[in-house]
DSSP file (Angstrom, degrees, kcal/mol; ACC not computed):
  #  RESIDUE AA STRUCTURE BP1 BP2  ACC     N-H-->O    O-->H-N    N-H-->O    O-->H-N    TCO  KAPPA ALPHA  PHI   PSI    X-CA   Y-CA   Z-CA
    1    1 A X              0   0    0      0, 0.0     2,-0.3     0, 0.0     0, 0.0   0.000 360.0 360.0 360.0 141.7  -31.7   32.2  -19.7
    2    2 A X        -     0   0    0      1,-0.0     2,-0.5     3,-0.0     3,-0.0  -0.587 360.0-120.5 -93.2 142.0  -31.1   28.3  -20.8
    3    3 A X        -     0   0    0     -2,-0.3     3,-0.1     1,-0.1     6,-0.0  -0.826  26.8-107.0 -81.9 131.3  -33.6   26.2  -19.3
    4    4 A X        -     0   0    0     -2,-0.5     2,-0.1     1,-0.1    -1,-0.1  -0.062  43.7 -98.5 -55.3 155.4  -32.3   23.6  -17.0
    5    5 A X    >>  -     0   0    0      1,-0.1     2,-1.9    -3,-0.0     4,-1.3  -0.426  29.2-118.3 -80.9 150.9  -32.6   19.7  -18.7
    6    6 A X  T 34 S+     0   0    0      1,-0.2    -1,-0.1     2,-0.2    -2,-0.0  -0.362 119.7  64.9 -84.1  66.4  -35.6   17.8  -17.5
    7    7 A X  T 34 S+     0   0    0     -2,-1.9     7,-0.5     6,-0.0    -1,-0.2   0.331 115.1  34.5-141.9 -62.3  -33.1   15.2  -16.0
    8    8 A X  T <4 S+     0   0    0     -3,-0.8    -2,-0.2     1,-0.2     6,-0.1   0.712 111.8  71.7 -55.5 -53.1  -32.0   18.6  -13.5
    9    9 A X  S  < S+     0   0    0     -4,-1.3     2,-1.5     1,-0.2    -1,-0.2   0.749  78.0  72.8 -55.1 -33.1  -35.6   19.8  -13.5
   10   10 A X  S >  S-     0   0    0     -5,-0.2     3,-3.1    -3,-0.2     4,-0.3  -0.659  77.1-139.6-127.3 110.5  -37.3   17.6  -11.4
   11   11 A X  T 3> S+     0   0    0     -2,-1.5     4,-0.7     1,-0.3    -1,-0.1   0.561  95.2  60.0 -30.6 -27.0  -36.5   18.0   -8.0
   12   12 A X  H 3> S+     0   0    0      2,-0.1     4,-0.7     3,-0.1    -1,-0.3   0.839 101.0  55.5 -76.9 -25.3  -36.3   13.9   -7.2
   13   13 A X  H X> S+     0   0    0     -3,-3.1     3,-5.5    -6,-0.2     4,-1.0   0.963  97.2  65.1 -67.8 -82.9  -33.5   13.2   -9.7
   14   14 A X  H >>>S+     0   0    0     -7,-0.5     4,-1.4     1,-0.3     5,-0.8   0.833 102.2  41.4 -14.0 -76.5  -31.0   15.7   -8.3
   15   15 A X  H 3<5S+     0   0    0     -4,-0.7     4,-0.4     1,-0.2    -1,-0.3   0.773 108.7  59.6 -69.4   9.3  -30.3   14.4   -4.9
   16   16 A X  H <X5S+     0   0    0     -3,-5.5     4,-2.6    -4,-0.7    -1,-0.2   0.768 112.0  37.5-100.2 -14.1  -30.1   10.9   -6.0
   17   17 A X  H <X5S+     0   0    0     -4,-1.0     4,-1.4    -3,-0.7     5,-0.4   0.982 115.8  58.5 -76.8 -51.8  -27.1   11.5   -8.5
   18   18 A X  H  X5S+     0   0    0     -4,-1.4     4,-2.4     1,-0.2     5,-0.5   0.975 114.1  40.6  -9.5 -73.0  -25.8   14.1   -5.5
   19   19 A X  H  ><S+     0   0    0     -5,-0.8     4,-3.7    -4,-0.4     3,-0.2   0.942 111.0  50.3 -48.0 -52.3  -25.9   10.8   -3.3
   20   20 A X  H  X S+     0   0    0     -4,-2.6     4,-1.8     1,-0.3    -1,-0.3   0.737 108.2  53.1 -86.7  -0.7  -24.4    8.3   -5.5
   21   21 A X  H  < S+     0   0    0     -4,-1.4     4,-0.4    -3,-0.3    -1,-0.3   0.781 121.3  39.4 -71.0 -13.6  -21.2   10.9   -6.4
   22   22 A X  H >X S+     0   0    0     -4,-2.4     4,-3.3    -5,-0.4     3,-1.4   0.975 109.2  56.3 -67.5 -48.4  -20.9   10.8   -2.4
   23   23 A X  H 3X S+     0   0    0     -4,-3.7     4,-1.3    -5,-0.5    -1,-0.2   0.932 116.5  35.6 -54.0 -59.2  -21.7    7.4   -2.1
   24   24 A X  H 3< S+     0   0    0     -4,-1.8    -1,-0.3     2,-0.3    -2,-0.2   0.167 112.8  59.2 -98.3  18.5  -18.6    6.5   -4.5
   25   25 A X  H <> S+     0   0    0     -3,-1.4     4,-1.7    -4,-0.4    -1,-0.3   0.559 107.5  44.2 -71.1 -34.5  -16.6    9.1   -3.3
   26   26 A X  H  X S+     0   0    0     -4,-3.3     4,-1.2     1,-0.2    -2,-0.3   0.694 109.6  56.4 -65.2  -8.7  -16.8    7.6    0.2
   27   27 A X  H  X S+     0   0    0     -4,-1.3     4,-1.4     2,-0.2    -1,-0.2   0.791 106.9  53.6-118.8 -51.1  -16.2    4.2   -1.2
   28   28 A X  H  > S+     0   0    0      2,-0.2     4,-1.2     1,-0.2    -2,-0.2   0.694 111.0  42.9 -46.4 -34.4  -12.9    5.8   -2.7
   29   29 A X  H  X S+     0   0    0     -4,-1.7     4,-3.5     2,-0.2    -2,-0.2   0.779 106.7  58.2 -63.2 -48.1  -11.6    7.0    0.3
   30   30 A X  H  X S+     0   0    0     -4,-1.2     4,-2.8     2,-0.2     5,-0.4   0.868 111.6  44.5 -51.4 -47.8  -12.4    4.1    2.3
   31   31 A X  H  X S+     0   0    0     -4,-1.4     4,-2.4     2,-0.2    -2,-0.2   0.987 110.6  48.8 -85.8 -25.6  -10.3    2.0    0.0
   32   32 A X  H  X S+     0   0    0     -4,-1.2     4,-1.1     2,-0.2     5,-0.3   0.995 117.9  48.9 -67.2 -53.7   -7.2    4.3   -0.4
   33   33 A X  H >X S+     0   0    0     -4,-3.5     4,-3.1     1,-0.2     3,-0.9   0.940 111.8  43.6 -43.2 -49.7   -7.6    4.3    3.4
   34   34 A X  H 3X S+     0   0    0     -4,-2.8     4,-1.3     1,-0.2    -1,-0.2   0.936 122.9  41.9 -47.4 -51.8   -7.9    0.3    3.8
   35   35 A X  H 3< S+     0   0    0     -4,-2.4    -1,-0.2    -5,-0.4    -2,-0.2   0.405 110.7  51.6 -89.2  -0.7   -4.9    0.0    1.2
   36   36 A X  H <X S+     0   0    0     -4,-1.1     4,-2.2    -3,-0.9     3,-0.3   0.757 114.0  49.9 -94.6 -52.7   -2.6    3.0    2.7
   37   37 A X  H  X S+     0   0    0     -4,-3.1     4,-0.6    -5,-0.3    -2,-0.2   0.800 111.9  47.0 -66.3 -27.5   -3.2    0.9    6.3
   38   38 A X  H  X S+     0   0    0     -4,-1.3     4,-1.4    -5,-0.2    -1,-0.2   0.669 107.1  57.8 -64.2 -20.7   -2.1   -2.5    4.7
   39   39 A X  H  > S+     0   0    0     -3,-0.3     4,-1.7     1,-0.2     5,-0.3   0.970 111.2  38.8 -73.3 -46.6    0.7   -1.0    3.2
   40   40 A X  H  < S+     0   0    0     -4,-2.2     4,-0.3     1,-0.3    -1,-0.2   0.605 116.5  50.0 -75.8  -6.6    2.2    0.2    6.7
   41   41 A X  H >X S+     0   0    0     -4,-0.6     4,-1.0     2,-0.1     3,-0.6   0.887 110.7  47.0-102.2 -15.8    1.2   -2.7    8.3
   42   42 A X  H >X S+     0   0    0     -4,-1.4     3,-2.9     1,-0.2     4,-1.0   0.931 118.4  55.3 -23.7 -88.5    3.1   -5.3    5.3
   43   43 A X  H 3X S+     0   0    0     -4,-1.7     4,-2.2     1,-0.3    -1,-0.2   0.580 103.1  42.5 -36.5 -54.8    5.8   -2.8    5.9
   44   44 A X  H <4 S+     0   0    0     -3,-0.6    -1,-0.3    -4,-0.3     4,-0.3   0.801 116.6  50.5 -81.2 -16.5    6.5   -2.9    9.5
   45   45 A X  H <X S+     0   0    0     -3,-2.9     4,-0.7    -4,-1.0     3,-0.4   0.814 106.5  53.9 -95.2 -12.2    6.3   -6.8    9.7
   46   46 A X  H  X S+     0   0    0     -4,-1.0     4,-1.0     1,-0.2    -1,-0.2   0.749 114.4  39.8 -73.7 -34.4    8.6   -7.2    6.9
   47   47 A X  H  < S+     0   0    0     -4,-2.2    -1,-0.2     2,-0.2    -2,-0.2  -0.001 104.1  66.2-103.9  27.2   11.3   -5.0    8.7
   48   48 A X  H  4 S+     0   0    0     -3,-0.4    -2,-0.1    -4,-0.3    -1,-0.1   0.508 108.8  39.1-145.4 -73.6   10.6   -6.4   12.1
   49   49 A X  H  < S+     0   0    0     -4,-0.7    -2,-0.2     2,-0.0    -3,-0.1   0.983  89.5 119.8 -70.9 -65.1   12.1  -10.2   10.6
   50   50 A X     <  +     0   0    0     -4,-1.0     3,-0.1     1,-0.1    -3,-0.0   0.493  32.3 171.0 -24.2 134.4   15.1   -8.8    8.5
   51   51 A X        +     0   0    0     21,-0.0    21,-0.4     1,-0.0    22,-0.4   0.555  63.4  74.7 -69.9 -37.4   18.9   -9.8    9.2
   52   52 A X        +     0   0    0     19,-0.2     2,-0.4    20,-0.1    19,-0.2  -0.785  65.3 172.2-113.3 131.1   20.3   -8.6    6.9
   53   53 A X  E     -A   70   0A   0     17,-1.9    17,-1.5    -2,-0.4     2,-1.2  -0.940  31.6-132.1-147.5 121.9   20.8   -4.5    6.9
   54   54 A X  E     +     0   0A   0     -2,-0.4    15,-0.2    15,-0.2     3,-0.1  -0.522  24.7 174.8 -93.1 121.6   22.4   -2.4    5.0
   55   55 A X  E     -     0   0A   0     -2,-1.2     2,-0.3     1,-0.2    -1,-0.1   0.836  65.4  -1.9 -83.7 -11.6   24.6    0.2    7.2
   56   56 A X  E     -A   68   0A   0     12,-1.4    12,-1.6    -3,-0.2     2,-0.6  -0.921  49.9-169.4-168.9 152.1   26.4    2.0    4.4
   57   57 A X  E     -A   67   0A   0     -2,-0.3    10,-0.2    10,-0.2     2,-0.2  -0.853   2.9-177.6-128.4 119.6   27.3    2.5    0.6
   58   58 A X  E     -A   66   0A   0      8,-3.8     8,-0.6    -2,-0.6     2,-0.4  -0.636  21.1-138.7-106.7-169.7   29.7    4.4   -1.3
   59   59 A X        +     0   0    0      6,-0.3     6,-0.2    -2,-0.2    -2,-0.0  -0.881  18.7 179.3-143.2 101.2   29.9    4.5   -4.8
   60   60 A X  S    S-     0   0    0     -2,-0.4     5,-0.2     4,-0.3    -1,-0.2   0.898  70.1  -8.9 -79.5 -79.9   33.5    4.4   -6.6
   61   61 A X  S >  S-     0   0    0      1,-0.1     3,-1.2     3,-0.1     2,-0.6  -0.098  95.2 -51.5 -99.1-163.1   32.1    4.5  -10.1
   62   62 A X  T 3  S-     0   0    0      1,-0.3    -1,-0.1    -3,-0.0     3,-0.0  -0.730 126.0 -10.9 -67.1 111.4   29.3    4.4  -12.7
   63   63 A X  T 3  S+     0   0    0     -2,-0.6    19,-1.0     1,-0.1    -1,-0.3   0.767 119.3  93.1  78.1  39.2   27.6    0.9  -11.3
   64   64 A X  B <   +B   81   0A   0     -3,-1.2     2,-0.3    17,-0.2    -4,-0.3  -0.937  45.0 115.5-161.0 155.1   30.1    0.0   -9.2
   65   65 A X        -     0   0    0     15,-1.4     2,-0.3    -2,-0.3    15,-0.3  -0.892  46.2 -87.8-172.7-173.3   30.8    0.5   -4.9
   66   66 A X  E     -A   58   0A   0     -8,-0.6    -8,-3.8    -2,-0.3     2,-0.3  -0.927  24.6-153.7-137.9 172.0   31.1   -0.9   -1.9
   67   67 A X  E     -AC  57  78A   0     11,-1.7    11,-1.6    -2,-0.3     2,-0.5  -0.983  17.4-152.6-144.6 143.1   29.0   -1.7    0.8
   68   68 A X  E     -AC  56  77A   0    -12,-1.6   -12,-1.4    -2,-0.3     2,-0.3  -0.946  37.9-174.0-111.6 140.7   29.2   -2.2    4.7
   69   69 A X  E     - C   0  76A   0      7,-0.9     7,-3.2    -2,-0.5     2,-0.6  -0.953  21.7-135.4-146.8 142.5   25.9   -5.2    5.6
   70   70 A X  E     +AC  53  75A   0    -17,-1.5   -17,-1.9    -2,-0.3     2,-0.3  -0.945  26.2 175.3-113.7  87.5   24.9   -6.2    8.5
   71   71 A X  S    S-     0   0    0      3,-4.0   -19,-0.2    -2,-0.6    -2,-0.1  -0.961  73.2 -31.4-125.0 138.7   24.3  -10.1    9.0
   72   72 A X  S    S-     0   0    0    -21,-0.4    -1,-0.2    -2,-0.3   -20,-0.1   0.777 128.2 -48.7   0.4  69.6   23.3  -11.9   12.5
   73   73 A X  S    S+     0   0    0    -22,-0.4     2,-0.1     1,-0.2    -3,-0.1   0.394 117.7 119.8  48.3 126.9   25.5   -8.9   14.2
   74   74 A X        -     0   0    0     17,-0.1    -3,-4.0    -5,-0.1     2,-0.4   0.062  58.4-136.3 -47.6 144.3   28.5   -9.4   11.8
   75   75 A X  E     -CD  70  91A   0     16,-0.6    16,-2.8    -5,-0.2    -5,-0.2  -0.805  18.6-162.3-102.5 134.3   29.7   -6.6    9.4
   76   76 A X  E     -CD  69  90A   0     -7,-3.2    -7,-0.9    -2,-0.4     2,-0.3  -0.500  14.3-153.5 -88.8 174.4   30.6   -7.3    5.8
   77   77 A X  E     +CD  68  89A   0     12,-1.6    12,-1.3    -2,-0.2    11,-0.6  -0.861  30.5 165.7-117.5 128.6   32.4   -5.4    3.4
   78   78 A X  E     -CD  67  87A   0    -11,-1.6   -11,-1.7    -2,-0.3     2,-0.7  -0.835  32.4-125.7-134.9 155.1   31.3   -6.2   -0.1
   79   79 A X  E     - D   0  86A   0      7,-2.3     7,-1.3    -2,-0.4     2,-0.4  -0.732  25.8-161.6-129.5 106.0   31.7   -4.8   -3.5
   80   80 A X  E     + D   0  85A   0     -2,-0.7   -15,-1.4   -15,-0.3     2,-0.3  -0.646  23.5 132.3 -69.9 102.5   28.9   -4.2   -5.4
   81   81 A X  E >   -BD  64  84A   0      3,-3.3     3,-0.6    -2,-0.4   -17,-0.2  -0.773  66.6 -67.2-142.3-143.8   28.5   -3.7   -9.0
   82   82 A X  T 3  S+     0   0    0    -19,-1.0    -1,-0.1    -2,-0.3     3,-0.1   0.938 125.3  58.1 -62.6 -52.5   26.3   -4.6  -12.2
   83   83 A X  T 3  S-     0   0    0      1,-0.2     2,-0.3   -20,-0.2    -1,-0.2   0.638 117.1 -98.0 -68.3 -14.8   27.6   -8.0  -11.9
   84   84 A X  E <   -D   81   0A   0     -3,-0.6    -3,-3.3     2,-0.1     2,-0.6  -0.894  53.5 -41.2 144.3-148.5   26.5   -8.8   -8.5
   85   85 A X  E     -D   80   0A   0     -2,-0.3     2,-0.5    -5,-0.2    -5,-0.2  -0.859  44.0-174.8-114.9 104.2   28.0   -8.9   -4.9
   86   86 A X  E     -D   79   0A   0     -7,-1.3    -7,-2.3    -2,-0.6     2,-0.7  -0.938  27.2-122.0-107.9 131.7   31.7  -10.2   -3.9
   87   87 A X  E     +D   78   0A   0     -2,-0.5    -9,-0.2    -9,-0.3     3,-0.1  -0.716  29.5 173.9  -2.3  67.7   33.0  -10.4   -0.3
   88   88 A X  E     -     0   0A   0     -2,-0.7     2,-0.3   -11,-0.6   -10,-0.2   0.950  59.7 -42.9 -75.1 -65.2   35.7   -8.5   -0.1
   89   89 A X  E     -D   77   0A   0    -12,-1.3   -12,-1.6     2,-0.0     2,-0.4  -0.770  48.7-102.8-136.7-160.0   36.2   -9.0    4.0
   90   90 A X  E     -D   76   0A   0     -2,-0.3     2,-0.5   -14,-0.2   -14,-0.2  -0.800  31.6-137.4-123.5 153.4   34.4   -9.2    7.5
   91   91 A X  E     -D   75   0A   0    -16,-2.8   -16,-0.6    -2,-0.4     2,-0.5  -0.947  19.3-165.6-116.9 131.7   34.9   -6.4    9.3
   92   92 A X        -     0   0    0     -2,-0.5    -2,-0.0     3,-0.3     0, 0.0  -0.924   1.9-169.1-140.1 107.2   35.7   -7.2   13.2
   93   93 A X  S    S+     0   0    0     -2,-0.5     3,-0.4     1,-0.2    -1,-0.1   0.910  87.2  63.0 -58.5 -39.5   35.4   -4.3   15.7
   94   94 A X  S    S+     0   0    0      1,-0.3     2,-0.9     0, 0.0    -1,-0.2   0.987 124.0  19.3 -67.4 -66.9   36.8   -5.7   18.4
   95   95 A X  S    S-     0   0    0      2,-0.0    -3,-0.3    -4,-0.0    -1,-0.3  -0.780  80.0-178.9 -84.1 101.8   40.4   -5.9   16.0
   96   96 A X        -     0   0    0     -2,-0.9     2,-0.3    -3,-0.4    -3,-0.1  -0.939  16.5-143.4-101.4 160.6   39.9   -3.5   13.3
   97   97 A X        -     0   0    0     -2,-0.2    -5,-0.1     1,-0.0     5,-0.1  -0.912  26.1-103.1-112.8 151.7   42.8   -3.4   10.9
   98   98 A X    >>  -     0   0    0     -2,-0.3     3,-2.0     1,-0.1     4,-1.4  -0.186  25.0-118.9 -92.4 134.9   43.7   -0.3    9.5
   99   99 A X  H 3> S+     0   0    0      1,-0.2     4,-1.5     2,-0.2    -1,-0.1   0.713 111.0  59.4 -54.0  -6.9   42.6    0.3    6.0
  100  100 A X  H 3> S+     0   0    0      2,-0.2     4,-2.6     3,-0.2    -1,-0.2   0.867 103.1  57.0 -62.2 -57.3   46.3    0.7    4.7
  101  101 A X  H <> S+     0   0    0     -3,-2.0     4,-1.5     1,-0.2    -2,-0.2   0.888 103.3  48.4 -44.9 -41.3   46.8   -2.7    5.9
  102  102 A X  H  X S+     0   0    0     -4,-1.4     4,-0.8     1,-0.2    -2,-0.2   0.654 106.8  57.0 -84.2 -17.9   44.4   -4.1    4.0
  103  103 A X  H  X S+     0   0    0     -4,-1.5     4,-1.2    -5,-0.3    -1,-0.2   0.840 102.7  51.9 -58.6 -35.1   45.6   -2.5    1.2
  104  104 A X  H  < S+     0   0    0     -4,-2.6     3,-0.3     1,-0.2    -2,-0.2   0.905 107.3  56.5 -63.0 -34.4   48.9   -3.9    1.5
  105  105 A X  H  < S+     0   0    0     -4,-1.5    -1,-0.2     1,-0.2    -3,-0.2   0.759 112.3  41.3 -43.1 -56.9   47.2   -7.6    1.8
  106  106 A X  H  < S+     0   0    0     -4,-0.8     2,-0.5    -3,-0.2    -1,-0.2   0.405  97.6  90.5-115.8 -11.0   45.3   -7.2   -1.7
  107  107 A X  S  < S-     0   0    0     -4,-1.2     2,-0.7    -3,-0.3     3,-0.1  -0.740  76.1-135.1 -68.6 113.8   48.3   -5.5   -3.7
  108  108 A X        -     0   0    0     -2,-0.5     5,-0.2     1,-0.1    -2,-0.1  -0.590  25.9-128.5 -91.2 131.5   50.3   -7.8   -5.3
  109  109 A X     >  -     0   0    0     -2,-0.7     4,-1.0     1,-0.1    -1,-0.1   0.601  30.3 -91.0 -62.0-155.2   54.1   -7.0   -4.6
  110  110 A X  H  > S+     0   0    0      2,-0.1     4,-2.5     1,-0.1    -1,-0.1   0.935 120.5  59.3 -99.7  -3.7   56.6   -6.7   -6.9
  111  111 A X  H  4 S+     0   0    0      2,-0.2     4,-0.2     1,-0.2    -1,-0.1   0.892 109.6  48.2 -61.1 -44.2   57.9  -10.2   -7.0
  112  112 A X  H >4 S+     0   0    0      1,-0.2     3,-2.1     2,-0.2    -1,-0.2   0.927 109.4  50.7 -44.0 -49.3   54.3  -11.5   -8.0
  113  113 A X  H 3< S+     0   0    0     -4,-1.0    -2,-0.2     1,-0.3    -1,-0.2   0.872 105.7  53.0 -83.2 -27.1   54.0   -9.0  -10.6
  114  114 A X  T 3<        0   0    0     -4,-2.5    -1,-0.3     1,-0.2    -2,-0.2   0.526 360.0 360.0 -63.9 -12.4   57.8  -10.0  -12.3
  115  115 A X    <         0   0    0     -3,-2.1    -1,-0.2    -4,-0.2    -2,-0.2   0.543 360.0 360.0 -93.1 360.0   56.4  -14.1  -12.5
């Protein structure tokens, strides 16, 4: 049998290393608690103020999409890609127009396309 090291041996030593792994486990816990409760409350006051929301996204291609956003109760429609964020319309419930229309709007006919 290996004899324990005289660090191990003598009965005072033990519970004070015992304590201080305790000590600076509680000390770890206490702060992932402290910093898991700052996160959620950062969190809730930040989404509390917001205006701006987004309520949906599709994605036509690789880095590019569109987006329905939500600003002081009005709906956008925007198109999103790598190069940033364009305004295609406003969206108005109270008239919607039907997305066919709004293709015909943004098509250029064939008189345009002959100049």
């Amino acid at each position: 049998m290996t004899p324990l090291p005289d660090a191990f041996a003598d009965p005072g030593v033990a519970p004070s290393m015992l304590g201080a792994v305790l000590r600076v486990s509680a000390a770890l816990v206490l702060l992932a608690a402290a910093a898991w409760a700052f996160l959620r409350w950062r969190g809730r006051g930040v989404l509390s103020k917001r205006e701006i929301k987004v309520v949906d996204r599709c994605a036509l291609a690789r880095g590019a999409g569109l987006a329905v956003v939500t600003v002081s109760n009005q709906k956008l429609l925007l198109s999103v890609s790598s190069d940033g964020a364009r305004l295609i319309t406003t969206l108005d419930e109270t008239n919607p127009r039907a997305f066919d229309d709004f293709l015909d709007e943004s098509v250029p006919n064939d008189a345009e396309l002959a100049r």
